[in-house]
C-alpha positions in Angstrom: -19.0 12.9 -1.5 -17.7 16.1 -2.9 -14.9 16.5 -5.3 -12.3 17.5 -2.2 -13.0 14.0 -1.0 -12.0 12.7 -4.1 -8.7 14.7 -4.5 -7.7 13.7 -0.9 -8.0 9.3 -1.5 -6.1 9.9 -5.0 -3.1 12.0 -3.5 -3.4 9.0 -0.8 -3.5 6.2 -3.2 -3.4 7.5 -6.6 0.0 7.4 -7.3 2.0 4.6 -9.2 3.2 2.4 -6.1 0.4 2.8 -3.1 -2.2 0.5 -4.6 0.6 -2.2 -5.1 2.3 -1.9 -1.9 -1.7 -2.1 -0.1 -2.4 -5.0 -2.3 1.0 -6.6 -1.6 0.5 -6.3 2.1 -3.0 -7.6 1.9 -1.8 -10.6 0.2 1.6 -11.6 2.1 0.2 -10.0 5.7 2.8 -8.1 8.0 6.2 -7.5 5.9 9.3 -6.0 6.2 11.0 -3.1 4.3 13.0 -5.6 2.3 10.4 -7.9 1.5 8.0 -4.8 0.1 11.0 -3.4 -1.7 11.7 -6.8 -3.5 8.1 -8.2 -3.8 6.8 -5.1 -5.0 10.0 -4.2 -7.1 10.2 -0.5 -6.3 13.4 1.2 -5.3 14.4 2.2 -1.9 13.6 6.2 -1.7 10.1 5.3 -3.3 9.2 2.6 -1.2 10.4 4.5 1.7 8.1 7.8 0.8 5.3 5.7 0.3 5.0 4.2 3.3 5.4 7.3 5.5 2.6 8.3 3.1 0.5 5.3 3.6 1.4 5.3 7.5 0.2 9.4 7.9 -2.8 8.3 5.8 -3.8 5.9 8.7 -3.5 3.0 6.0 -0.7 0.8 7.4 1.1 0.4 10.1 4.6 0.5 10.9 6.0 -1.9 14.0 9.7 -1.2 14.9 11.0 -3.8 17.2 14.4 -3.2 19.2 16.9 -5.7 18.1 19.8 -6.3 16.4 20.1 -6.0 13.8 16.7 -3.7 13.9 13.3 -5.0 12.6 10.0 -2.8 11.4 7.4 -4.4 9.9 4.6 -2.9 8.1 0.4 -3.9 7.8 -1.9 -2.9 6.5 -5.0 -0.9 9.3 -8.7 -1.7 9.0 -8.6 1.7 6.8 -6.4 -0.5 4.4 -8.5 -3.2 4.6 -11.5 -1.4 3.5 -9.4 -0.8 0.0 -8.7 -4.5 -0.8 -12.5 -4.7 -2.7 -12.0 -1.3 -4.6 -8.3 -2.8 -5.5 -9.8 -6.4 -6.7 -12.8 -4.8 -8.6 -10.5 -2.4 -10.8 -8.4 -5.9 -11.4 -11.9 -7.3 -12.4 -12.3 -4.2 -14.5 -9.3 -4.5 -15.9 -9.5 -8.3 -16.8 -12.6 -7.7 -18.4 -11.8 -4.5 -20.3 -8.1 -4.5 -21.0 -7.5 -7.5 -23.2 -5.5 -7.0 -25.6 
């Protein structure tokens, strides 16, 4: 792995709200936008540039159905998937190292 590697995952996931909205999907499977926004607690315009993020990133996907009123629901892709075990090891990590 070379360093651009590096740079490329963290501008994917490196940011305040990615890991949590992954993690959040892996946990509570397929979700709406308004079930992210208030499980995650992250405001509309952030949740909303995350998840085009996430979804150009090839990390979730986004399922829009044509109802009323409309319905998209988001999950997470086998690319997300293969993040849950680097997610639950830094909460390891951080159990073990973080106590205050």
């Amino acid at each position: 792995m070379d360093d651009n590697d590096l740079k490329k995952a963290l501008s994917l996931v490196g940011d305040k709200w990615s890991p949590q909205i992954l993690y959040f999907l892996h946990k509570n499977g397929p979700s709406r936008f308004g079930e992210c926004q208030h499980l995650a607690m992250v405001n509309t315009k952030t949740l909303t540039q995350r998840l085009v993020s996430l979804e150009k990133g090839g990390l979730i996907s986004k399922e829009e159905y044509s109802e009323y009123p409309p319905r998209t629901v988001y999950s997470l892709t086998s690319k997300g998937l293969a993040l849950v075990p680097v997610f639950e090891s830094m909460a390891v990590w951080a159990e073990q190292n973080l106590k205050v």
